[in-house]
C-alpha angles and dihedrals in degrees: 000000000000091000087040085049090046109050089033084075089070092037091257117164114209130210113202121200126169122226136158109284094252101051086053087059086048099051090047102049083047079049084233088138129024101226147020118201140204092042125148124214132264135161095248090044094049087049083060112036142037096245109195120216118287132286110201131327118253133220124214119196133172122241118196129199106272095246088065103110097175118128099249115199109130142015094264087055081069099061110140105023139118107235120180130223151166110281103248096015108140108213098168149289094285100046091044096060097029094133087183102072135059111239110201105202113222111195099245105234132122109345109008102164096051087055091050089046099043090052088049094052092038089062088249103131124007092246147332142222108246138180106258096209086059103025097086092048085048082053095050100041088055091045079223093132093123100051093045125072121190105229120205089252106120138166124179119206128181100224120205135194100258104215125191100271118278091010121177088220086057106077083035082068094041083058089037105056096038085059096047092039087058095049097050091242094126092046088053096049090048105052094043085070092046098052076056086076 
């Protein structure tokens, strides 16, 4: 809806696929498709990319199998665990190294979050890093509220639309997003998917 918001401005019409997340990096580096979103910024990424300003941050938390009992505060609380994620999510620089943890890689197509919510209250993998601003309508949707428990764990991450270098749309989305951003377009989209949790 923010992409849709932004490029409406121009009178830009989007069509959205899904597709793994490596097969999105793929497509744009052949230039098969324009854009990938959401995608979060590295240096390498931005090296490669035009990466347009930022939509929304996101917020990562980790969600555990209810019958952990654990006090969960931080990563290293979680020594020992099995914790599921998007393949080629990048969560940050702690979580990615962390030796001390299992990550179980779930291709990133269709629902993700669902699959990583549905393992975590089947007893699958010990936990999974979720988007929070969806995590609680997943919950709900899969009726899974009492095998499922928040932990503290959070990382927040600004997430961009990642556009083939040097791409004509993307000055069309700079334009797009400060005007959406000064109506208060973008706020309201946001928190109507927030009220959803």
């Amino acid at each position: 809806e923010i992409l849709e918001a932004a490029m409406g401005v121009s009178g830009v019409k989007i069509e959205f696929s899904t597709y793994p997340w490596a097969r999105c990096l793929v497509m744009l580096d052949k230039k098969e498709i324009d854009a990938v979103i959401p995608m979060v910024y590295s240096e390498e990424r931005a090296e490669k990319y035009s990466l347009g300003t930022s939509m929304r941050t996101r917020e990562n938390v980790i969600i555990l199998k209810q019958d952990i009992k654990k006090e969960i505060n931080r990563l290293e609380d979680l020594n020992g665990m099995t914790i599921a994620s998007g393949k080629g999510y990048a969560i940050n620089k702690e979580f990615d190294e962390a030796s001390y943890i299992k990550i179980d890689y779930v291709a990133t197509a269709g629902e993700v979050y669902e699959i990583l919510v549905k393992k975590v209250a089947s007893g699958r993998v010990d936990g999974a890093v979720v988007d929070m601003r969806v995590l609680y309508g997943v919950i709900d949707k899969l009726k899974v509220g009492n095998r499922v428990r928040v932990t503290k764990i959070i990382y927040k991450k600004e997430t961009h639309v990642g556009f083939v270098k040097n791409s004509s749309f993307y000055p069309i989305y700079e334009k797009g997003i400060k005007a959406i951003k000064e109506s208060g377009e973008l706020k309201k989209i946001i928190d109507k998917w927030s009220s959803l949790n």
